[in-house]
C-alpha positions as CSV (number, residue, x, y, z in Angstrom):
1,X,25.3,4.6,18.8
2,X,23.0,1.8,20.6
3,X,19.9,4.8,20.3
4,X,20.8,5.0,16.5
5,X,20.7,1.4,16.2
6,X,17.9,0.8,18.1
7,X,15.6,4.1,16.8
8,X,16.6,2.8,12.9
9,X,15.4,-1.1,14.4
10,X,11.9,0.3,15.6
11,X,11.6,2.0,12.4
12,X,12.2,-1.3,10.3
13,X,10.0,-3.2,12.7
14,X,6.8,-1.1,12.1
15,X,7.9,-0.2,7.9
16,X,7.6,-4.1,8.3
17,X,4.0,-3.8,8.8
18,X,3.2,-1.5,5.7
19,X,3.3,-3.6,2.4
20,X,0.6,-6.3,3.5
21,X,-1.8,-3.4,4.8
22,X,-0.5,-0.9,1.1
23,X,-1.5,-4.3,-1.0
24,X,-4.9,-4.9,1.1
25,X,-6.0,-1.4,0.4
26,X,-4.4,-0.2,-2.7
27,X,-6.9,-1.8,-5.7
28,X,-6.5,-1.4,-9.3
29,X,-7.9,1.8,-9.7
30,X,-6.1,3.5,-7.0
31,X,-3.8,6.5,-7.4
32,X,-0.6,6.4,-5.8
33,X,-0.7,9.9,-5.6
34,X,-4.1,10.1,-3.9
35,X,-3.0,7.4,-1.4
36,X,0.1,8.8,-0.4
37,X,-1.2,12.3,0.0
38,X,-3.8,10.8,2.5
39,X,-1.1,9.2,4.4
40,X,0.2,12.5,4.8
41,X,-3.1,13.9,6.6
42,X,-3.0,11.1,8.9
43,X,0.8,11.1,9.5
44,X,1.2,15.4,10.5
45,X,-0.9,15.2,13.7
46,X,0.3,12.3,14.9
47,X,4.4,14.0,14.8
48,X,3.0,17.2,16.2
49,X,1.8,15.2,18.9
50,X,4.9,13.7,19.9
51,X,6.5,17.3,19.4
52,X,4.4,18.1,22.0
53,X,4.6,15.4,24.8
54,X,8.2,15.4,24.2
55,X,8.9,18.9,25.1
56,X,10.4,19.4,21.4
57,X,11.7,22.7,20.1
58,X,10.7,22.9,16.6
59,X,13.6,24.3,14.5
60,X,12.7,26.9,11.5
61,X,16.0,27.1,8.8
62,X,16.4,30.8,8.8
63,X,18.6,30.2,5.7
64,X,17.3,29.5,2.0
65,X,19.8,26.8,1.6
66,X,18.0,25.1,4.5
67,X,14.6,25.3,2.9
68,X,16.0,24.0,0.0
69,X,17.3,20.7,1.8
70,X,14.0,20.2,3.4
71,X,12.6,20.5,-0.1
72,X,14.5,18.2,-1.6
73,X,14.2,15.6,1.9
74,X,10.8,15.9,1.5
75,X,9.7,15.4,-2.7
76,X,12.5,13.2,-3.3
77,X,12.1,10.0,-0.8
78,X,8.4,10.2,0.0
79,X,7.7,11.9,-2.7
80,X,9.3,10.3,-5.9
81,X,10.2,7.3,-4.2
82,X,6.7,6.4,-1.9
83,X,4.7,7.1,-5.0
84,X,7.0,4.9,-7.5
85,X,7.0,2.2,-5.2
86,X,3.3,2.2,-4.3
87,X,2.7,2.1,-8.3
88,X,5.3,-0.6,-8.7
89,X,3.2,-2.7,-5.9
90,X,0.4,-2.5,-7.9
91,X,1.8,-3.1,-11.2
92,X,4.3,-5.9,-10.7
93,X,3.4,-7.3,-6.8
94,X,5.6,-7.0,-3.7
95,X,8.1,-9.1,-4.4
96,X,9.8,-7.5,-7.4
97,X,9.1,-4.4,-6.4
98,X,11.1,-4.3,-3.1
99,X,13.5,-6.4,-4.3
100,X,14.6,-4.0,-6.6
101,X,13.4,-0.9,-4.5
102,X,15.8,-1.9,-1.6
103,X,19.1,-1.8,-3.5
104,X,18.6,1.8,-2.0
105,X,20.5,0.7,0.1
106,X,23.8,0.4,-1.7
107,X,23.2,3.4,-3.4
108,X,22.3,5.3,-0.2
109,X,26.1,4.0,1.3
110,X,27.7,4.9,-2.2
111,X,26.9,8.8,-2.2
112,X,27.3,9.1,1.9
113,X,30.9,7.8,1.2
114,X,30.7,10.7,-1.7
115,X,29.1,13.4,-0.4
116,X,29.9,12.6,3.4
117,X,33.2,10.8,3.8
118,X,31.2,8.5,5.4
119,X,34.0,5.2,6.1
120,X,32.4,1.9,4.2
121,X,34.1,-0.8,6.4
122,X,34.4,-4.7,5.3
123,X,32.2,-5.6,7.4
124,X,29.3,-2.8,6.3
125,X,30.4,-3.6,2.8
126,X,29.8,-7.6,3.4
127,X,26.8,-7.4,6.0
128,X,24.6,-4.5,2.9
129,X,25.4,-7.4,0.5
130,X,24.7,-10.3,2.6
131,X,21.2,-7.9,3.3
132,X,20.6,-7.3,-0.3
133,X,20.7,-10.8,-1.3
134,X,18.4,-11.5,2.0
135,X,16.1,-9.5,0.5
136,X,16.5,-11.5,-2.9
137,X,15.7,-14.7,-1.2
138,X,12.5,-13.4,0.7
139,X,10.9,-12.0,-2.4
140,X,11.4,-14.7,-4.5
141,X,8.7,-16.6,-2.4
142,X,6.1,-14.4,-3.1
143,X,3.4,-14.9,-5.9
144,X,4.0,-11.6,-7.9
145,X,2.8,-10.6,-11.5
146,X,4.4,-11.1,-14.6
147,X,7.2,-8.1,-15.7
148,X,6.1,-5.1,-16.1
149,X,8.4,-2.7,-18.1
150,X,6.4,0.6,-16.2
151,X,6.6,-1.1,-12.9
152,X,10.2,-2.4,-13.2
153,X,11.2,1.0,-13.9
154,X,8.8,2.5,-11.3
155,X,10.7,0.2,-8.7
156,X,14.4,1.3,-10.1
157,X,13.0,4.9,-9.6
158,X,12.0,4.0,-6.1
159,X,15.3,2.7,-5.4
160,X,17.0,6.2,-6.9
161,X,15.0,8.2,-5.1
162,X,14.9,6.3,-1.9
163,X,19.0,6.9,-2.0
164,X,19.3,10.5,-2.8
165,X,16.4,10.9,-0.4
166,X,18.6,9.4,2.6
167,X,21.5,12.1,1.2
168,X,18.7,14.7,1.0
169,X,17.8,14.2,4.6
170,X,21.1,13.9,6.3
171,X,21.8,17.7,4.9
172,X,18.5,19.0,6.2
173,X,19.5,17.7,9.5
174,X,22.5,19.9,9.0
175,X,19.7,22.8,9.0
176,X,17.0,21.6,12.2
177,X,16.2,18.5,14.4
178,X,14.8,15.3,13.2
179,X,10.9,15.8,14.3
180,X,10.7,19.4,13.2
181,X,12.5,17.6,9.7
182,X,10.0,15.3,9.8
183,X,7.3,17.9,10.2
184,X,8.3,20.5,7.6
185,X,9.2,18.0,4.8
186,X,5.4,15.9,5.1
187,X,3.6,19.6,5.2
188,X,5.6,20.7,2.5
189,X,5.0,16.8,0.3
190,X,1.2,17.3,1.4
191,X,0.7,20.8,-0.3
192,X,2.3,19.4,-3.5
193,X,0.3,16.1,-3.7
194,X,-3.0,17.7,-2.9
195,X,-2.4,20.3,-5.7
196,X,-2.4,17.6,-7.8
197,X,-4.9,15.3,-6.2
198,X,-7.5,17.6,-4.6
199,X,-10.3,16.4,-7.0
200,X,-9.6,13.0,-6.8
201,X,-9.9,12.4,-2.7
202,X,-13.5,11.6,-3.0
203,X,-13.1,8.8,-5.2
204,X,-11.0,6.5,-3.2
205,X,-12.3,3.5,-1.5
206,X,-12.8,3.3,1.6
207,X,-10.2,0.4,2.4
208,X,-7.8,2.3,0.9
209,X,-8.5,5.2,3.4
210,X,-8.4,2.9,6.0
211,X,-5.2,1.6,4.7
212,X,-3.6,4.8,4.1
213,X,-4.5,5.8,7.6
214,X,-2.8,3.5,9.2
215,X,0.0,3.2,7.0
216,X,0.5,6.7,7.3
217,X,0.2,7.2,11.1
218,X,2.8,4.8,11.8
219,X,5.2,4.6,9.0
220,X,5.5,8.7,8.4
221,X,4.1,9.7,11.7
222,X,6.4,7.3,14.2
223,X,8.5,5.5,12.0
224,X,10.0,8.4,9.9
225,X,11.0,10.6,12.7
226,X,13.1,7.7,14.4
227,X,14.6,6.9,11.0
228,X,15.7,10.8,10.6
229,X,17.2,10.6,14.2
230,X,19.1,7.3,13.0
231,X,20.4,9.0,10.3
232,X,21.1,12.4,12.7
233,X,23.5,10.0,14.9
234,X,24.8,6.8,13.6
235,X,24.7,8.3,9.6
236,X,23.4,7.4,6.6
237,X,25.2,3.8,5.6
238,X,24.8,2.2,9.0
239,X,21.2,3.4,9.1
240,X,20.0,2.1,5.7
241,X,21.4,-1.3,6.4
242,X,19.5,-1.7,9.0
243,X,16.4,-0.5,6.9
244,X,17.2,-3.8,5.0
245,X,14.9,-6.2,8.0
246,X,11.5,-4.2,6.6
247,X,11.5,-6.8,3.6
248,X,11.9,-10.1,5.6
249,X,9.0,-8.5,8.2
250,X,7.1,-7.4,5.5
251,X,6.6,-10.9,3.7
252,X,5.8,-12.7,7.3
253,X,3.1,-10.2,7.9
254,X,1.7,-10.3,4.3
255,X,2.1,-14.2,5.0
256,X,-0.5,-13.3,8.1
257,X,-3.0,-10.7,6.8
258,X,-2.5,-11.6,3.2
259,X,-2.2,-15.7,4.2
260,X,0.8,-15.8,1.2
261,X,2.6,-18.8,1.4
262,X,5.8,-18.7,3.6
263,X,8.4,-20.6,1.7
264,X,12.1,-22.1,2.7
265,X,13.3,-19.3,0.6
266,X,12.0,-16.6,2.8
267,X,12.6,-18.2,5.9
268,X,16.5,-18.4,4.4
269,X,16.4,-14.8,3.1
270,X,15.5,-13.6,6.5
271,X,18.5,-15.4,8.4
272,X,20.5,-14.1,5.9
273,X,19.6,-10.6,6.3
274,X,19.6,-11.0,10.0
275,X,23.4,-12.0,9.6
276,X,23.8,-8.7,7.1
277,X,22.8,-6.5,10.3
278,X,25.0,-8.7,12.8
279,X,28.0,-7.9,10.7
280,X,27.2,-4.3,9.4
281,X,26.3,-3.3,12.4
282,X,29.2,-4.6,14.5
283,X,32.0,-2.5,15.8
């Protein structure tokens, strides 16, 4: 339980990191698809590497089924989801876009108590809301663009795919282990995207390589793995909750690289979704 909580924490704490470095590098003109895809390429060796200095059998499904749950894991979250929200960044800002992208969260807890049996407690119940509404405080701070019919829906897409994603994942871990998961589902995303984006590589910027780089070393090649093995012991509900602290980090580095304004409301939102964990999290 305490590795769980502690491998879905460090996950959170460097997904914190990745909206002010996405909005530094993703410009008008850049394709989600193109940026994503990228992150893949830097993202694979870095998990094979860890595969390797850990010693760590990588697990093959032998079964179609199994293939068919790393499918899904892998075109559903980072796929759909990555791609929705990246465009929802750029059409209506940070702010609106995770707001509305993190209610993942309840719908993540919803189909684990579904598909899963997974036990929603009062104090999971209470601490996702009290995280939720966290998350509401903190991004009403920032300076984000005026409504956007294509990106609200682009974030409520995120958000669906984000949650079905998290379901996706937990039944592929049925099938193998979470860095071989990890592995299989960003090679399998990666020959999709570039079938759609192979031409288009050679027009992105160069910040928005260097931003997709980065973002796509640590956030699919670290943080991703560690989120899988979250989900792999301490399940799907107790494992997005704690998902919920990448918001309140993300605004106070954006506040740092970006130099947005850190407001009362944010510093509020993040107490309260600090408190959300405390009580979600607590036996």
């Amino acid at each position: 339980m305490e590795l769980g909580l502690l491998a879905a924490l460090a996950a959170s704490l460097i997904w914190g990191f990745a909206p002010a470095i996405i909005k530094l590098g993703v410009g008008e003109d850049t394709s989600a698809m193109v940026f994503n895809a990228l992150r893949l390429i830097a993202a694979i060796p870095v998990t094979v590497l860890i595969i390797v200095v850990l010693h760590e059998q990588l697990i093959i499904p032998s079964s179609i089924i199994g293939w068919i749950a790393i499918f899904a894991a892998g075109t559903i979250g980072p796929g759909i989801g990555d791609v929705a929200y990246i465009y929802a960044i750029r059409e209506i800002g940070g702010g609106k876009a995770v707001t509305i992208g993190y209610t993942y969260i309840l719908i993540s807890q919803f189909l684990a108590l579904l598909f899963f049996g997974e036990e929603l407690t009062w104090k999971l119940i209470i601490g996702s809301l009290l995280a939720v509404t966290g998350i509401w405080l903190v991004a009403r701070e920032a300076k984000t663009k005026t409504y956007n019919v294509k990106g609200i829906i682009a974030s409520c897409v995120s958000a669906v795919a984000w949650g079905f994603g998290s379901i996706a994942n937990k039944y592929a871990l049925f099938y193998t282990n979470p860095l071989s998961l990890a592995l299989l589902r960003m090679m399998l995303l990666l020959i999709i995207l570039l079938a759609f984006t192979w031409k288009q590589l050679r027009n992105i910027s160069r910040r928005a390589i260097y931003a997709s780089i980065f973002t796509g070393a640590t956030s699919y090649g670290i943080a991703m793995p560690l989120f899988l093995y979250a989900l792999d012991v301490i399940g799907v509900s107790v494992t997005v909750l704690v998902t919920a602290l990448s918001p309140a980090l993300g605004r106070i580095t954006t506040r740092i690289l970006v130099k947005e304004e850190l407001s009362l409301h944010g510093i509020i939102g993040t107490i309260v979704i600090i408190l959300g964990l405390i009580i979600g999290t607590s036996t």
